[in-house]
N, C-alpha and C positions, 0 to 999 in steps of 0.2 A: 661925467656928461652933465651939463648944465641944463636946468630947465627951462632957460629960452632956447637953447638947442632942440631941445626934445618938442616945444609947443611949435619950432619951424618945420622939424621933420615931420609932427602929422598933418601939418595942413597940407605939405609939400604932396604926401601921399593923399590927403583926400580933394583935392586938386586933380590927382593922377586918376581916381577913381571915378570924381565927377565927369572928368574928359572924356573916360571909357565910354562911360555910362551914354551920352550925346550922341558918344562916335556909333552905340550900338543901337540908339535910336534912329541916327537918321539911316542907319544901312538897315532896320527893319520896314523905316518910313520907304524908303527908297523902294523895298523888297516890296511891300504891300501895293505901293502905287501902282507899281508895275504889272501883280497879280491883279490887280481891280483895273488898270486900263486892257489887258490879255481877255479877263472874264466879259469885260465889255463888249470886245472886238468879235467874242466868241458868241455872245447873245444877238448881237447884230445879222454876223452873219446866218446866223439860225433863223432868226425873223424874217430876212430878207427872201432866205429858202421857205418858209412859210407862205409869206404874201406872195411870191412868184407861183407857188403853189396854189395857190386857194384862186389865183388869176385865171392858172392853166385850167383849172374844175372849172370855174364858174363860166370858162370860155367856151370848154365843152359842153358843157350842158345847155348853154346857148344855139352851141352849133347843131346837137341833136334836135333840142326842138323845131330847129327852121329846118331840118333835113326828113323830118316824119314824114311830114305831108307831101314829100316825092312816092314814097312807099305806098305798094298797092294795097287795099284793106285785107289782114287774115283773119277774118272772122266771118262768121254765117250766122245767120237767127231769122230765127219766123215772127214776124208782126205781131201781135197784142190783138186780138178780135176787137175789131169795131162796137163801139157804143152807141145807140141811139142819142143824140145829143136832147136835151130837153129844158122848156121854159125854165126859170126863174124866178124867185122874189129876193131873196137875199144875196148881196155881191160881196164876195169877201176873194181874199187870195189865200193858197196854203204852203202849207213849206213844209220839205221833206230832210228832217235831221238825216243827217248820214255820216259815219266816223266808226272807227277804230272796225275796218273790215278786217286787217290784215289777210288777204283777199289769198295771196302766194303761198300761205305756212302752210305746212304739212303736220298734221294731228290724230295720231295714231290711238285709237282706245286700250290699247292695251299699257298703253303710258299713264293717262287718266281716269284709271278706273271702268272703262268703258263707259263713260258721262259725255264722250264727244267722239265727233271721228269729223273730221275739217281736211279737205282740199280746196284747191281751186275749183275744180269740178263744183264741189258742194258749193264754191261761193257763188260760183255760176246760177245753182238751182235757187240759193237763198236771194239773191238780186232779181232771180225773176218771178218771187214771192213780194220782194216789195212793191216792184214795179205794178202787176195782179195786184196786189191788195191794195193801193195807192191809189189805181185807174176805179175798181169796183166801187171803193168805201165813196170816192171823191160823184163818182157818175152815179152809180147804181141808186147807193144809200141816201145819198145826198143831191143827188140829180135834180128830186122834185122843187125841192125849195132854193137850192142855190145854183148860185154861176160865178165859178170859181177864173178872176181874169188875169192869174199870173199865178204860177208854183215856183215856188221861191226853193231850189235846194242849197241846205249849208253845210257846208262838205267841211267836217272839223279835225282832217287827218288823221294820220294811221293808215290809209288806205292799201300800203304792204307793209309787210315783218320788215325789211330795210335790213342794214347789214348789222347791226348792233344785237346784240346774244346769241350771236352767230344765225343768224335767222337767214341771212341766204344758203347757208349748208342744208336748211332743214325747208327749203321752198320748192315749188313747184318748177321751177325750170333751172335750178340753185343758181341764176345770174341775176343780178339787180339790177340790169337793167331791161330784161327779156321781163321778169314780173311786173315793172311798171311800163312797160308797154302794154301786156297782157290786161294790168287791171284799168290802164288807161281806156283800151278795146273795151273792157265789160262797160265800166263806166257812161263810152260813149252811145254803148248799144243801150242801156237804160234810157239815155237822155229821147235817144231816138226813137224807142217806144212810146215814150210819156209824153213828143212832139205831137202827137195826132188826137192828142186830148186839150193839150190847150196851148190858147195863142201863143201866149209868148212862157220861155223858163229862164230863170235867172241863176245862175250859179256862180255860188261865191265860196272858196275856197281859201282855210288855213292849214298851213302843211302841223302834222307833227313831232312826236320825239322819234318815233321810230324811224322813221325816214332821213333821218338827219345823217350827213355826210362826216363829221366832226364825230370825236371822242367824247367831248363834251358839249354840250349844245351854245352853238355862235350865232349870238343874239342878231349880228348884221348878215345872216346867214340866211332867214328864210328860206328864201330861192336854191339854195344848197342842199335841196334835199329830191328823194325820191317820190313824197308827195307832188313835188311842185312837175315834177316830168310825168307824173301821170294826167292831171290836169293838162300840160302842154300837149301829151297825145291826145289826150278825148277833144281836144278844143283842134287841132288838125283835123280828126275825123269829122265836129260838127259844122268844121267850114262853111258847108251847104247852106245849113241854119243857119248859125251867125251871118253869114251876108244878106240871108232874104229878112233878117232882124228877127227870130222867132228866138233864138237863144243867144242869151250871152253866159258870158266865163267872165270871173272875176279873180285873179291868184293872184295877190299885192304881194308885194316883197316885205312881208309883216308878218309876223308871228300872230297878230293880232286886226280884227278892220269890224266895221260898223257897215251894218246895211240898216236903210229906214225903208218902213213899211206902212204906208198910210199916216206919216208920220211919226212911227213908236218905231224905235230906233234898240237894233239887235248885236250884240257885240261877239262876236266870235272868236273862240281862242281855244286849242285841245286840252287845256289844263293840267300839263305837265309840271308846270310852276308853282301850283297851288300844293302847303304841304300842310299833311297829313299830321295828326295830332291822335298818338295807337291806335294807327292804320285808319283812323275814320276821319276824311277829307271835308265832313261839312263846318267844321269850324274855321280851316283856309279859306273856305267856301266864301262864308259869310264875312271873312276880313279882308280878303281881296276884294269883293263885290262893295264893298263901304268906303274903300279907299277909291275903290272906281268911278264910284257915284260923288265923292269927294273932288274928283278931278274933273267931272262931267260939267260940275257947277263952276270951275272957271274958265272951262272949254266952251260953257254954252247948250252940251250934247248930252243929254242928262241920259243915261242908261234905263231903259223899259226892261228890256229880255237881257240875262244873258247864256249864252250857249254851249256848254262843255262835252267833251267829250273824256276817255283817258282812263274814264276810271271803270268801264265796264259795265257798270249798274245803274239803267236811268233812276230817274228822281225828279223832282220838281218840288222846290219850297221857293217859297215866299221874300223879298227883298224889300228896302224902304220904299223903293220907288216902280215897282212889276214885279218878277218871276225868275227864276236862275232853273236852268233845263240840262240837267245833265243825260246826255245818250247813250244807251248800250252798247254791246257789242257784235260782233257775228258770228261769234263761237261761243258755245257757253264756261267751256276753260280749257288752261292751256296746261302745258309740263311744269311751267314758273307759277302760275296763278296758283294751281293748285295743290304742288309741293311748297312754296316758297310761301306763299300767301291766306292757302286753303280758301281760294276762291270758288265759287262759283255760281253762274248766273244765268236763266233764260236768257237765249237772244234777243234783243230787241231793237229797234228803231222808230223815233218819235217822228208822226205824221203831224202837223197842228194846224190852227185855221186860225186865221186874221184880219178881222173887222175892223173896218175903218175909224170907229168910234168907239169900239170898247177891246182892243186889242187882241191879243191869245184869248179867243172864244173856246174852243173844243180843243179836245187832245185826244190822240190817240197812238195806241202802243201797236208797233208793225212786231208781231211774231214769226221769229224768221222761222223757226222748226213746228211740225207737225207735230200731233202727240205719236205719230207711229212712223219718227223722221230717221228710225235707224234702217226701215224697209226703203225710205227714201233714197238712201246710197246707193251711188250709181246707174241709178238711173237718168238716162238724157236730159238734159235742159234744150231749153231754145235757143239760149246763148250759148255757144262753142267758138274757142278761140281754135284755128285749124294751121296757124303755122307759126309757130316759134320754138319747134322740137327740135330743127334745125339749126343749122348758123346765117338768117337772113343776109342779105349781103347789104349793107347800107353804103351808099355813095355820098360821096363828100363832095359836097358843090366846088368848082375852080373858081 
């Protein structure tokens, strides 16, 4: 055998091999496009069933809201005793922090130590603690020298467990949507009491995590939550008011919104977002509030206050430009907080007051429990929701 014979026969074979080789690329090529346009068609239509989904929620929850206000009121409560109304010298407006009630959970002491026992009932009695100490501190205490011409509430959600850590299993009437009607009912019977103290209440409302309808929380979602339907009942029940102009409701479809006050300008948000650096939240604190003051300056809207709620424990420090207000909660702890976290915290809720010219004047911490608040169970409130044990009957408008 000759060596040009032998140098034709390899190429002839590596010729044969190279062709292989091609032929087994493009039937890989072939095979792979084919999986990547399949995978495609397969994510499509998943999205597609998403977005018709998140249509069919967000329709519904529309349609409840416009269907409340056919429903007759379940609830009863006795009035707030009248105050002697009295002169003035100082005019300021105040504002009543309010967030993370989770109003529905059920909180058994024998789970935490015996450091809590939380129903609805109890949230009932603790709402008509702040309401009472709200009406007193504002008329009583402060009567003499001020006239207080707008209370400002900023409702910075949480207002029920929501369905996420199985929190409607462990709720007062275990349907999420009977709970935010229920705490919608409390809510509106507060607003109602506080009406005959002054002229006008403003309520501005951001929903938060708990309430959320999503696995994970959807930023274009706001309104997708259980906060936002309780605000939509208490704002059907205040009809009355809002039309004669004594109260408005504010719920943006914003995770986030600004109310200004005499010109100092309040930024509300439940502070879910803000992370925690070994478990202690003031250093997200301080770097979200920097970056926000950073954004105010080519907004125009420089941030004064800002407002949190989320983490259970108020506080109050200091910012380049005002004050960062973080609000407590209405249970002092829970099954998670306190196994998981080793939380715990008196209840609180921040009352504050606001001067036209020198901004957050006074502060004050609303104590939801008594020091003998375990003899306090069970016994009646003024607020009682009286029917949602049932299966109300709700009519759908034709």
């Amino acid at each position: 055998m000759s060596r040009d014979f032998v140098k034709k026969l390899r190429l002839v074979r590596s010729k044969q091999v190279n062709n292989q080789k091609a032929d087994d690329q493009d039937d890989n090529y072939g095979l792979s496009l084919q999986e990547g346009i399949t995978r495609l068609e397969d994510e499509n239509k998943k999205l597609r069933s998403e977005l018709k989904g998140a249509q069919r929620e967000s329709t519904v929850f529309k349609m409840l809201a416009s269907i409340i206000e056919q429903q007759p009121p379940f609830s009863t409560f006795t009035p707030y005793n009248s105050i002697i109304d009295r002169k003035a010298k100082i005019t300021e407006s105040a504002m009543l922090v309010f967030s993370d009630c989770h109003a529905d959970q059920e909180i058994l002491p024998v789970r935490v130590r015996g450091l809590e026992e939380f129903s609805f009932d109890v949230a009932c009695q603790r709402a008509e603690r702040i309401v009472d100490t709200t009406i007193s501190h504002l008329t009583d205490n402060m009567g003499k020298n001020y006239r207080f011409e707008t209370l400002y509430i900023a409702g910075l959600g949480d207002y029920v467990n929501g369905e996420i850590h199985c929190g409607t299993e462990h709720s007062k009437w275990g349907n999420a949507l009977k709970n935010a009607m229920g705490m919608g009912e409390l809510f509106a019977m507060m607003v109602t009491d506080l009406s005959r103290y002054f002229k006008k209440i403003v309520v501005c409302s951001v929903s938060g995590n708990h309430g959320r309808r999503s696995i994970k929380k959807n930023y274009r979602g706001a309104h997708d939550n259980w906060d936002y339907m309780v605000m939509a009942h208490a704002a059907t029940r205040l009809k009355g008011l809002i039309d004669e102009g004594r109260v408005e409701v504010f719920a943006p479809d914003s995770w986030s919104m600004i109310t200004t006050i005499y010109g100092w300008n309040f930024v509300l948000n439940h502070g879910d977002d803000i992370k925690g650096w070994n478990s202690i939240p003031y250093y997200g604190i301080e770097r979200k509030t920097r970056r926000l003051n950073a954004i105010g300056s080519v907004t125009g809207v420089i941030p004064h206050y800002y407002l949190f709620g989320h983490f259970h424990q108020m506080s109050s420090t200091q910012h380049t430009t005002g004050e960062t207000i973080v609000n407590g909660s209405w249970s002092a702890t829970d099954e998670y907080a306190l196994e998981g976290l080793g939380a715990y915290s008196e209840p609180y809720q921040w009352l504050l007051g606001v001067h036209p010219t020198y901004g957050l004047t006074w502060r004050m911490p609303i104590k939801l429990r008594k020091k003998d608040w375990r003899e306090a169970v069970g016994k009646p409130s003024r607020y009682t929701i009286t029917q949602l044990e049932g299966d109300p009957i709700i009519g759908i408008p034709k």
